[in-house]
Backbone bond lengths (Angstrom), bond angles and torsions (degrees), N, CA, C in turn:
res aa  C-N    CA-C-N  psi(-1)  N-CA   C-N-CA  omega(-1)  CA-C   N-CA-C  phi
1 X - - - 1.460 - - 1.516 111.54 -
2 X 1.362 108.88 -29.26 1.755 109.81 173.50 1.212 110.98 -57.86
3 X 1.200 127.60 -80.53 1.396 117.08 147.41 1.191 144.77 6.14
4 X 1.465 132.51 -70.53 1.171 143.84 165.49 1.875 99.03 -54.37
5 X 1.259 128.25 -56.83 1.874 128.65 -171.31 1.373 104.54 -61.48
6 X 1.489 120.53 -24.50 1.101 117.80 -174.78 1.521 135.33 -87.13
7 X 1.888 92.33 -28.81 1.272 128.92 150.38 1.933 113.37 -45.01
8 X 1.198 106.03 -60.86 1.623 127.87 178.04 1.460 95.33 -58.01
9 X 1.733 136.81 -31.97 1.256 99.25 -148.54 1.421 99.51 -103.30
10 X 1.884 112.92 0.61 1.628 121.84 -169.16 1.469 91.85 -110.81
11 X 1.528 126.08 -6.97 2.112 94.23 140.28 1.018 107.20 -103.25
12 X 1.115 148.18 -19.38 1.819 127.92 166.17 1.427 100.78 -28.43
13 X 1.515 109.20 -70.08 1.279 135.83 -156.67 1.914 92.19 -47.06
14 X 1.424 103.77 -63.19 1.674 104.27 -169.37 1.652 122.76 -48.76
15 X 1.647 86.42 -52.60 1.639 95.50 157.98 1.146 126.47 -36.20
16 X 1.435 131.35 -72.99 1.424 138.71 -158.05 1.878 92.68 -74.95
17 X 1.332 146.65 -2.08 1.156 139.95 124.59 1.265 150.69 -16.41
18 X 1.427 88.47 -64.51 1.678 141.92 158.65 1.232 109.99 -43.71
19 X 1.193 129.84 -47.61 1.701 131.16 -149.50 1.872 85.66 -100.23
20 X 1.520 101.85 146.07 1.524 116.99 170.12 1.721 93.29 -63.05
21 X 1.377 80.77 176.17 1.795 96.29 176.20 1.313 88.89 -130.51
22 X 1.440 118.14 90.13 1.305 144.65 143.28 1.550 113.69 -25.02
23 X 1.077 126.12 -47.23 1.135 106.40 -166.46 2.070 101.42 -104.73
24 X 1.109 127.11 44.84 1.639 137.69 170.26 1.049 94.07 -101.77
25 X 1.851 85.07 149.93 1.479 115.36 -154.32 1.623 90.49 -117.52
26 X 1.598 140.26 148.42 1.073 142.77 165.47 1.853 89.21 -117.71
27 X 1.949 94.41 153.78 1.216 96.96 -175.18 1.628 92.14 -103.28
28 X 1.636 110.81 152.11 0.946 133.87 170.91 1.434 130.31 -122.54
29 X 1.550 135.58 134.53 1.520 128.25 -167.91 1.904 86.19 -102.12
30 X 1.590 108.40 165.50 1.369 132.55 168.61 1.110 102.06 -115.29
31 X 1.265 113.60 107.07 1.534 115.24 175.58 1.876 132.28 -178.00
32 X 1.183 120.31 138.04 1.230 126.99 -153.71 2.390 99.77 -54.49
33 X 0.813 92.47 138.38 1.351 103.56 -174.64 1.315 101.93 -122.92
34 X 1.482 118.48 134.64 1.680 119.15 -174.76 1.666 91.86 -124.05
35 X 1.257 94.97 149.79 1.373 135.68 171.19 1.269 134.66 -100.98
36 X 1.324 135.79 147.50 1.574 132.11 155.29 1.788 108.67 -124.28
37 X 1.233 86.27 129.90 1.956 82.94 178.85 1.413 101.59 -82.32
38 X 1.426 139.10 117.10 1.517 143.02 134.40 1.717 128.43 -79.90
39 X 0.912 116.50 141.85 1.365 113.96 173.94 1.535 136.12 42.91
40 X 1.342 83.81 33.91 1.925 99.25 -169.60 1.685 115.80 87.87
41 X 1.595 104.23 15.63 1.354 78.91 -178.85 1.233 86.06 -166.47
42 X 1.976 116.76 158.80 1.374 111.28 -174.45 1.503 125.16 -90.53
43 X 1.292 117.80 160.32 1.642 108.38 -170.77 1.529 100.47 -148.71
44 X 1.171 106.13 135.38 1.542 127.47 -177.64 1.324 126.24 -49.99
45 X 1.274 101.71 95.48 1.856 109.84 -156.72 1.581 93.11 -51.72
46 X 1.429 122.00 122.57 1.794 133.58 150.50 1.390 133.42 -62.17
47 X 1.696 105.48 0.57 1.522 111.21 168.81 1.868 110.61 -159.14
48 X 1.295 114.89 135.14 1.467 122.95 174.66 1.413 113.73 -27.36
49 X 1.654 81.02 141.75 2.123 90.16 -176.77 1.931 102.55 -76.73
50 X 1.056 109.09 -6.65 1.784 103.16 149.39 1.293 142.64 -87.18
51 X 1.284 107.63 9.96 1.880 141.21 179.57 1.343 112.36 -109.60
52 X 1.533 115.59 -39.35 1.419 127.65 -165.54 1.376 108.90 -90.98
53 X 1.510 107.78 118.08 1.600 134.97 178.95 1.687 103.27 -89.26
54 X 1.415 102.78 81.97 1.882 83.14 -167.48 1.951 93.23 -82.40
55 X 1.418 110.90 167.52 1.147 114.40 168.83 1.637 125.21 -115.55
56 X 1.615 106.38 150.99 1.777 106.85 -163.15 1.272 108.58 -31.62
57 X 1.494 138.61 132.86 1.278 169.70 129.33 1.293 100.20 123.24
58 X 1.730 146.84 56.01 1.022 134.01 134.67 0.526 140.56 -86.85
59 X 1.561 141.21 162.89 1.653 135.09 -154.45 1.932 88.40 -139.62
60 X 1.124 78.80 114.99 1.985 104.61 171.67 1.700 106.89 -121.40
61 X 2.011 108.53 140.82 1.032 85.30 174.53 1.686 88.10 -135.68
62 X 1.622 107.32 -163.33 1.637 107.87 -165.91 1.911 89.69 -134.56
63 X 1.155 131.01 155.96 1.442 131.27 173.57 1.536 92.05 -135.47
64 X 1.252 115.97 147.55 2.045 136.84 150.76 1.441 88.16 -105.34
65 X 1.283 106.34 126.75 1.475 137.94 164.60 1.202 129.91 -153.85
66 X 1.292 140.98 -169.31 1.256 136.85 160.01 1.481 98.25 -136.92
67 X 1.386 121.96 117.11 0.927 146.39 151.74 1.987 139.44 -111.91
68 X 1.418 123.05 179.36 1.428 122.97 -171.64 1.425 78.43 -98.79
69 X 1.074 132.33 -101.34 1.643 124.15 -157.18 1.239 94.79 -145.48
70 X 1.504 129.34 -174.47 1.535 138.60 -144.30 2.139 99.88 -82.40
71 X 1.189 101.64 6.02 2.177 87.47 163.76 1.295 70.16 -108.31
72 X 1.467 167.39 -21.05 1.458 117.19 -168.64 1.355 115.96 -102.99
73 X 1.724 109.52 5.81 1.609 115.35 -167.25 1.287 106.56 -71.84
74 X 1.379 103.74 134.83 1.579 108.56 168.67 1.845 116.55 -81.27
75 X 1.533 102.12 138.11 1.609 119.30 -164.55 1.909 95.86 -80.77
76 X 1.369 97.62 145.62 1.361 91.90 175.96 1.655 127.52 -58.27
77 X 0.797 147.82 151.68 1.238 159.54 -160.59 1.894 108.30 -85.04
78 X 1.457 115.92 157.57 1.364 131.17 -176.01 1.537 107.62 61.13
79 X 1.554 86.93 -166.63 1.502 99.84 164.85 1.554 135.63 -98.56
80 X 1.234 113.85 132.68 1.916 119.49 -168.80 1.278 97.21 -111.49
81 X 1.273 119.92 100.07 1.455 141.56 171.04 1.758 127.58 -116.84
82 X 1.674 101.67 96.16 1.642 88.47 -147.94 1.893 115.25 -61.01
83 X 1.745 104.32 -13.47 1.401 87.60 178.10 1.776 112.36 -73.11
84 X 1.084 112.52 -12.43 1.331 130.63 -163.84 1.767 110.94 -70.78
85 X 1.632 83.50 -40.26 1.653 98.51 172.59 1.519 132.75 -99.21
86 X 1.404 93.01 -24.25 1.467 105.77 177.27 1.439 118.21 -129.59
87 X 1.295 118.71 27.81 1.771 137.18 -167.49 1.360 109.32 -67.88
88 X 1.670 99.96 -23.04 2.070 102.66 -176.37 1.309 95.51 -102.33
89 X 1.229 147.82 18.11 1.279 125.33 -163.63 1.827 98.02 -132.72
90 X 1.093 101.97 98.14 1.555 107.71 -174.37 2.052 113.40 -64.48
91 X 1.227 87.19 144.43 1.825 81.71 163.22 1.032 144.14 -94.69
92 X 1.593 129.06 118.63 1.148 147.18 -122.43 1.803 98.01 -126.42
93 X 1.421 127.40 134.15 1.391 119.04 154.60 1.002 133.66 -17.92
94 X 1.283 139.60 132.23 1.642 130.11 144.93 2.021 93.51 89.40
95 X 1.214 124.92 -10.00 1.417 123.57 -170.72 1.594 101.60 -115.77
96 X 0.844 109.99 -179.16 1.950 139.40 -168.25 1.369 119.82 -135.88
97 X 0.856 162.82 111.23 1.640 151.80 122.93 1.548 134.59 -65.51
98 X 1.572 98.59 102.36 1.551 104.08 -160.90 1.728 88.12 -119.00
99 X 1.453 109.50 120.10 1.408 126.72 171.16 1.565 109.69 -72.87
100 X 1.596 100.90 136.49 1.600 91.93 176.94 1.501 107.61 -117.30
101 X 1.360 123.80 -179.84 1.413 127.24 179.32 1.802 91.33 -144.22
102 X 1.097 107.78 106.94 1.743 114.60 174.23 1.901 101.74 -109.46
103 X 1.490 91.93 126.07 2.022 90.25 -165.24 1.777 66.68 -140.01
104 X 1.353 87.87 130.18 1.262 105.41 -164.25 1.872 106.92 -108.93
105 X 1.298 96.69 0.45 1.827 112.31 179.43 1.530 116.39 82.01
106 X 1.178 119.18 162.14 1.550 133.15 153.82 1.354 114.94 -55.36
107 X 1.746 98.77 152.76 1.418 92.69 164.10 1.636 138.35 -75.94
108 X 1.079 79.09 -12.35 2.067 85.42 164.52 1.517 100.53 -60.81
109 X 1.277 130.95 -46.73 1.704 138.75 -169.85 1.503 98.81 -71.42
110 X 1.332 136.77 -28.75 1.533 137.44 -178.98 1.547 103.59 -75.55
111 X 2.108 94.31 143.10 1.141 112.83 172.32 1.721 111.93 -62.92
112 X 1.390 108.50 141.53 1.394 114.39 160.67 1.752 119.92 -19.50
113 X 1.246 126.30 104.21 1.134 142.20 -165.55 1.534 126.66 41.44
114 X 1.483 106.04 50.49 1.662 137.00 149.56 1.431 123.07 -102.58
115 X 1.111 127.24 148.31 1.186 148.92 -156.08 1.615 106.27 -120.09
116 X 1.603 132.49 92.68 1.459 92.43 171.09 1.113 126.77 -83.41
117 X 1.555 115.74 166.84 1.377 125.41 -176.87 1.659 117.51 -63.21
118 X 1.200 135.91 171.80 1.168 101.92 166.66 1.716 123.11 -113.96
119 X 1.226 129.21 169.98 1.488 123.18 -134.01 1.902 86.19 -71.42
120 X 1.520 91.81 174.93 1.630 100.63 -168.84 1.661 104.66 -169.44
121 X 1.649 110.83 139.52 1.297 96.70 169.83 1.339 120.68 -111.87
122 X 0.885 120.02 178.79 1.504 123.34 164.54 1.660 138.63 -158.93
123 X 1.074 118.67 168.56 1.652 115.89 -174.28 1.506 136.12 -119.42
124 X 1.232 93.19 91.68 2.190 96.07 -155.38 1.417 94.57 -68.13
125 X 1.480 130.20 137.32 1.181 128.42 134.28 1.397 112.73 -82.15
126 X 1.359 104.39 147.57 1.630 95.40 176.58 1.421 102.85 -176.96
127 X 1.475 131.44 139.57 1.373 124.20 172.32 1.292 144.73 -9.65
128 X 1.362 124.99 142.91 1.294 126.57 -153.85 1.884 103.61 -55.68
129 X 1.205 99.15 -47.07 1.878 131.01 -174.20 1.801 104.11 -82.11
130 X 0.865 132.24 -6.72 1.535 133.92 149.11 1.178 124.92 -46.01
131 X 1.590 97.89 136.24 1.774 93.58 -164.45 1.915 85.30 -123.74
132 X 1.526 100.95 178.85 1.368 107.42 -154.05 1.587 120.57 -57.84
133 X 1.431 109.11 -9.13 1.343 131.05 -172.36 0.908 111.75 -87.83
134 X 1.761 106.31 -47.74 2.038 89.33 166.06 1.454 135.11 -58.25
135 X 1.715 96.41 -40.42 1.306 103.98 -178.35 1.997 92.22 -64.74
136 X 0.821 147.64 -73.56 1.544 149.59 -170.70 1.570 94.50 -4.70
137 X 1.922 99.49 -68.68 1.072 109.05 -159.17 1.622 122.80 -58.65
138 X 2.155 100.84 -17.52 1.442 78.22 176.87 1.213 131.39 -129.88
139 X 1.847 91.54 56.84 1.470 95.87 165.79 1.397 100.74 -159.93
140 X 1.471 113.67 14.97 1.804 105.26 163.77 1.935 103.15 -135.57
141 X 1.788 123.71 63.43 1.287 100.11 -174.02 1.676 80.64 -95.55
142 X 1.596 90.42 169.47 1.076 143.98 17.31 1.418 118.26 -81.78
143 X 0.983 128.66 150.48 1.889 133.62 176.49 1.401 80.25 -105.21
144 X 1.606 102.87 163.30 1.684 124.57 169.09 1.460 94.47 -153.43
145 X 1.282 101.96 134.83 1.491 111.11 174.79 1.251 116.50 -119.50
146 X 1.716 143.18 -156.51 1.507 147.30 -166.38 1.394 80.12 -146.42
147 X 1.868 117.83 164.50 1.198 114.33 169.40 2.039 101.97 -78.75
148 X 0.991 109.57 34.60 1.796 96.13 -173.91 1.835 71.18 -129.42
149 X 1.120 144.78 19.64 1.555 123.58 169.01 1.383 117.34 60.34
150 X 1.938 98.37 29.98 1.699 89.16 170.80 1.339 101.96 -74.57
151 X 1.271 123.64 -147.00 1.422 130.57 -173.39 2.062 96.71 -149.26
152 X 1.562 97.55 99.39 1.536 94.05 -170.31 1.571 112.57 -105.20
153 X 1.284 130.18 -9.68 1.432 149.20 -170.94 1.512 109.47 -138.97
154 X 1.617 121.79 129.61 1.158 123.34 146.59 1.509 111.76 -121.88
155 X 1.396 129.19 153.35 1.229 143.44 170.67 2.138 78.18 68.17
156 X 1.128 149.04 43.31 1.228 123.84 179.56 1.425 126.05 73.93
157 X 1.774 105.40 -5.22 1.762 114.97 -176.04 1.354 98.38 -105.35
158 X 1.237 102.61 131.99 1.224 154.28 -28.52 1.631 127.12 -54.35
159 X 0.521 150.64 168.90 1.557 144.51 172.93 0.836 130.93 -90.00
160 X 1.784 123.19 -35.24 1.399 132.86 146.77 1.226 101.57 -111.50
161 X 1.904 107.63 178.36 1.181 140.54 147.88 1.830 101.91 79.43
162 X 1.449 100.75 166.04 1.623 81.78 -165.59 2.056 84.69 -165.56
163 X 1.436 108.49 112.75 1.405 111.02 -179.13 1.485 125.89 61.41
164 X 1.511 101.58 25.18 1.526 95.47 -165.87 1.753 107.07 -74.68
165 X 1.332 111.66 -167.05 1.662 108.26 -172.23 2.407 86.53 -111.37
166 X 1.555 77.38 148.86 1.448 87.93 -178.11 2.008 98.60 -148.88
167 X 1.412 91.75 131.91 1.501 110.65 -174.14 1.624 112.74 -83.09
168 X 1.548 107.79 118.45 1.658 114.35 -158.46 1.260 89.12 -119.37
169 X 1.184 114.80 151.75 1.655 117.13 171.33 1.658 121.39 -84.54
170 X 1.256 125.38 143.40 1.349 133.30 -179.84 1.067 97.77 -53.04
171 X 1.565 94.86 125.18 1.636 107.85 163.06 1.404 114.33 97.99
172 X 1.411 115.21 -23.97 1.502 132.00 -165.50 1.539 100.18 -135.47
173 X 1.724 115.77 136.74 1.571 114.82 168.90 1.261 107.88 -122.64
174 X 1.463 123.05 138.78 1.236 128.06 148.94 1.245 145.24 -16.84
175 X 1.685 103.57 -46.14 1.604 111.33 172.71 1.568 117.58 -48.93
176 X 1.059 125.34 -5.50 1.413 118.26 -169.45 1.598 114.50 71.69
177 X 1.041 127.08 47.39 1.590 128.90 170.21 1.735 135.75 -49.32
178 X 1.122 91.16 -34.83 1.823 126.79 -179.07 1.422 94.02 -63.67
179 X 1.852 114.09 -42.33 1.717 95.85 -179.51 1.686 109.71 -87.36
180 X 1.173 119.05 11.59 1.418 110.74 171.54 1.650 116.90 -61.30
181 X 1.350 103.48 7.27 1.542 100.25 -155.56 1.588 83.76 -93.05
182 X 0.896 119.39 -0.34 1.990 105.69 173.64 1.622 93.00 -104.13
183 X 1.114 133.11 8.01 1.351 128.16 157.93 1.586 120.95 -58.62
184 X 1.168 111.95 177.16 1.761 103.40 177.03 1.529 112.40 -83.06
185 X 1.477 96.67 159.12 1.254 94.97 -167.23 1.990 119.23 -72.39
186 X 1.218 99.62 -19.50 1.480 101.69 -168.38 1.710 94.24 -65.25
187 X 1.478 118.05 -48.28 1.252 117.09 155.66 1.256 143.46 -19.90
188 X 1.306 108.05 -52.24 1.337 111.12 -176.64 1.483 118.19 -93.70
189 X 0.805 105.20 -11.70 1.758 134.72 -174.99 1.483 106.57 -74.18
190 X 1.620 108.31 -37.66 1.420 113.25 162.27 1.156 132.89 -115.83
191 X 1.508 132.00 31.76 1.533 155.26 177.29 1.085 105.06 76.31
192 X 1.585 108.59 -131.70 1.235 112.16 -173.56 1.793 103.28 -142.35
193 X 1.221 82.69 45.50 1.923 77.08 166.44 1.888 99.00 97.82
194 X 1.475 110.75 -14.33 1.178 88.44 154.06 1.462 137.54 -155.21
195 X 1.120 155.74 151.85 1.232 150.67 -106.20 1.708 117.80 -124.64
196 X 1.551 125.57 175.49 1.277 110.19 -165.47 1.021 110.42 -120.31
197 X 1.463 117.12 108.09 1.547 135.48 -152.90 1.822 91.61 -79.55
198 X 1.020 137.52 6.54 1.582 127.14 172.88 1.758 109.70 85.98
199 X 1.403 96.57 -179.69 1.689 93.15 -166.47 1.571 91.19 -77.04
200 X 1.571 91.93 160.05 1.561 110.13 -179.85 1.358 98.65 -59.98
201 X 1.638 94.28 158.16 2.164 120.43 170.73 1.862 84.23 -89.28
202 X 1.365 141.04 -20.71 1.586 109.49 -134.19 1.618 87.58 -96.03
203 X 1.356 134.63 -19.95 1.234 127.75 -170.85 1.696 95.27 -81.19
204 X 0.945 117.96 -61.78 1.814 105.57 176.80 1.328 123.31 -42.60
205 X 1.462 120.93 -26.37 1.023 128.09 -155.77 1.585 101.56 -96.06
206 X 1.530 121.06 -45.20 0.898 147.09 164.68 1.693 121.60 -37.83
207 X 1.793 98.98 -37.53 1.454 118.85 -154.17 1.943 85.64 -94.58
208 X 1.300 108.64 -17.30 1.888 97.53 -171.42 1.459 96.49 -108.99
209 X 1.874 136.02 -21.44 0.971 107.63 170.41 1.669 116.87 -79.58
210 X 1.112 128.58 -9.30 1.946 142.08 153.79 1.333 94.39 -40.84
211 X 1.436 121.17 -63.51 1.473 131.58 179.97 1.186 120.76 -38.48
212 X 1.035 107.73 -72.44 1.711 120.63 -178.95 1.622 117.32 -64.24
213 X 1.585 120.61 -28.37 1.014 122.89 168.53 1.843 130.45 -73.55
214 X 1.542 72.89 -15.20 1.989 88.05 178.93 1.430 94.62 -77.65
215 X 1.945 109.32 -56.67 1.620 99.33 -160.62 1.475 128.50 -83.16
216 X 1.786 96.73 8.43 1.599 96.68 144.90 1.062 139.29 -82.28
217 X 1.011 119.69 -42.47 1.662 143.81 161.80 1.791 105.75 -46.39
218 X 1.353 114.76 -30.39 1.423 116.89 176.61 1.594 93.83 -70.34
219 X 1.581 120.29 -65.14 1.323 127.07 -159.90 1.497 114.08 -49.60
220 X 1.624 89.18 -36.31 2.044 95.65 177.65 0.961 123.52 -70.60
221 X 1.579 125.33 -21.68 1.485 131.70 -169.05 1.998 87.19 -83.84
222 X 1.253 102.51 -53.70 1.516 97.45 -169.65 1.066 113.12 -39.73
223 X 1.366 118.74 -61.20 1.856 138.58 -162.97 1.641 86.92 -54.26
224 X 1.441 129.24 -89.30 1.071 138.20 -172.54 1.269 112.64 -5.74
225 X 1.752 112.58 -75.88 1.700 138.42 173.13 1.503 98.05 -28.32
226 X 1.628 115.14 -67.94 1.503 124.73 -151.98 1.618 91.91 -78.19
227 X 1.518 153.39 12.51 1.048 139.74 179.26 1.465 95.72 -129.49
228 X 1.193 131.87 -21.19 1.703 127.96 157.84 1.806 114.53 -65.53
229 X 1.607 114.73 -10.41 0.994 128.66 179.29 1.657 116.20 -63.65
């Protein structure tokens, strides 16, 4: 019988391995996430909208969310169509027209007693040599910045706080993702920045160390039996 409890107590043991830990916390930041639309679809700008020289007729957009880092950021919402946004605004010498998409998030994504606005586009004219910040600046202030030049407020949203860390549950994020589904479709069609790594290794893996722990526990009960013999 020693044997056999002991057998019982190294798959208990494997099992309770096995099982998620339901109750883990992943950390999450609140914070404006910028975009560039390419090729019908949006892609995770690789350098600050105070670096970025966009050129006449691009369509850039900005998201408030709470996300883990840029595969879990959520893409701004609807459709960004630059004649759509900037169709009245002819091109002029010496100027630029860079369409924006400001999606200001759900309220699951809003700070503790904020409201977001709701999403909106718009059409900066602005110098040939303007980078995405000017145009930002001139047609959604107030801007709010961090002394490190994050970018923590547009139009005044949020009102406080700027990149702070916010506790999301495993498996589940805060940003409100579920409403991306009124987003565009080319969008949604390809997540949100990140991709599908295939079925898990831990259940197979899981399923042969159960295995191996049974057919020792088999071998020990035997040996035992055949030496009480």
């Amino acid at each position: 019988m020693t044997a056999v409890r002991r057998a019982a107590a190294l798959l208990l043991a494997a099992l309770v391995l096995l099982l998620p830990a339901t109750g883990a916390h992943a950390a999450g930041y609140r914070y404006w996430s910028f975009w560039e639309r390419t090729g019908g679809h949006w892609t995770y700008a690789t350098q600050g909208p105070s670096t970025v020289r966009p050129d006449d007729g691009a369509v850039q957009g900005f998201r408030f969310a709470v996300s883990a880092d840029s595969a879990d950021a959520s893409r701004p919402r609807g459709t960004a169509d630059f004649p759509a946004i900037c169709g009245d605004e002819a091109a002029e010498p010496g100027t630029k027209r860079v369409a924006l998409v400001l999606d200001f998030g759900t309220p699951s994504d809003a700070p503790s007693g904020e409201t977001p606005p709701a999403r909106r586009t718009a059409c900066a004219r602005v110098s040939d040599d303007a980078t995405t910040a000017d145009a930002l600046a001139a047609v959604a202030k107030p801007l709010r910045y961090d002394t490190n030049a994050l970018l923590c407020a547009i139009a005044g949203y949020p009102g406080k706080g700027c990149g702070e860390q916010v506790s999301t549950g495993s498996g589940s994020s805060a940003s409100g993702k579920g409403s991306d589904a009124q987003g565009d479709a080319q969008g949604d069609a390809q997540g949100k920045g990140g991709s599908d790594s295939g079925p898990s290794l831990g259940l197979p893996i899981g399923a042969a160390v159960v295995a191996v722990l049974a057919g020792a526990a088999v071998w020990q009960a035997r040996r035992r039996r055949d030496d009480s013999v």
